[in-house]
C-alpha positions as CSV (number, residue, x, y, z in Angstrom):
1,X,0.5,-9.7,11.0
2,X,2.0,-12.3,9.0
3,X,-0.8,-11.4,6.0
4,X,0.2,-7.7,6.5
5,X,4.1,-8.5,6.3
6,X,4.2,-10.6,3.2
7,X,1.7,-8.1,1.5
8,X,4.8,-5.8,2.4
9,X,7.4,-7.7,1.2
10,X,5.1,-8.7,-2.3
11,X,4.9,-4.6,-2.5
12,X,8.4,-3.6,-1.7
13,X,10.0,-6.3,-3.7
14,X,8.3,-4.9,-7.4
15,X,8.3,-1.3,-6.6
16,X,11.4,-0.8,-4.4
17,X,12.9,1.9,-6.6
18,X,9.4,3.9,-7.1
19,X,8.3,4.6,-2.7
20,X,9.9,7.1,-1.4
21,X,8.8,5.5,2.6
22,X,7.1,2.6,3.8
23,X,5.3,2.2,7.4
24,X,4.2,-1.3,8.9
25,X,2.4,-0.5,11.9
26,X,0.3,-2.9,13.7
27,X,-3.0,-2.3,14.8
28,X,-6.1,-3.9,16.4
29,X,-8.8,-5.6,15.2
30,X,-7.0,-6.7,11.8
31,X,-6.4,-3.1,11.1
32,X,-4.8,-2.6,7.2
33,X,-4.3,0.9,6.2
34,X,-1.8,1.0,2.8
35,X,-0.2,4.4,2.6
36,X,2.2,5.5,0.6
37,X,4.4,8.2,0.4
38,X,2.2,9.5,3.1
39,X,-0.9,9.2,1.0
40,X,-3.4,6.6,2.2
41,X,-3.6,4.1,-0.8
42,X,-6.4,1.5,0.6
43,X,-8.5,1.0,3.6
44,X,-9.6,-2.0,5.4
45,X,-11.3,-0.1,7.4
46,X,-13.5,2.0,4.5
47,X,-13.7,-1.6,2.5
48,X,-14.2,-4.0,5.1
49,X,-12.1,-6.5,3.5
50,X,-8.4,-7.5,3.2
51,X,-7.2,-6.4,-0.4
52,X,-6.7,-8.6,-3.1
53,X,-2.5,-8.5,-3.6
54,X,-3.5,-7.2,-7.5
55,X,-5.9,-5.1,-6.3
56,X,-3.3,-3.4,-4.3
57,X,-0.4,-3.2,-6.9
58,X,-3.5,-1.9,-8.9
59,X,-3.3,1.1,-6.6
60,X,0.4,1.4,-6.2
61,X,0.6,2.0,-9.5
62,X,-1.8,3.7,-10.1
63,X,-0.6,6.4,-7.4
64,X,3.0,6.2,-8.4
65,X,1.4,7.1,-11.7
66,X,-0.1,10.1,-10.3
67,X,2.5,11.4,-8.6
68,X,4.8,11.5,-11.4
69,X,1.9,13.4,-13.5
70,X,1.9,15.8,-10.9
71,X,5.9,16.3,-10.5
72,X,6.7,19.1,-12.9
């Protein structure tokens, strides 16, 4: 959990003012689903491994990007 919280905090810090909602939830197993805006962003479960912190921002950004494209 403590992996899971700072990976939180690391997220929310830099991109605050760009998610809409945020959702820690623990789970079983070492469960890490990243969702945001209700959109699932990365997978533990698909990958099989914990995400690399960039990797992560990677995909932040990269759906933050996306959903402005798609805002009219």
């Amino acid at each position: 959990m403590q992996r899971a919280t700072w990976t939180a905090a690391e997220i929310l810090s830099e991109y605050q003012h760009d998610i809409e909602s945020f959702e820690l939830e623990m789970g079983s197993g070492g469960d890490f689903e990243f969702t945001l805006d209700g959109q699932l962003i990365y997978s533990k479960q698909a990958t099989g491994e914990y995400p690399d912190i960039k990797i992560l921002k990677q995909a932040v950004v990269d759906a933050i990007e996306a959903r402005a494209t798609a805002s009219p």
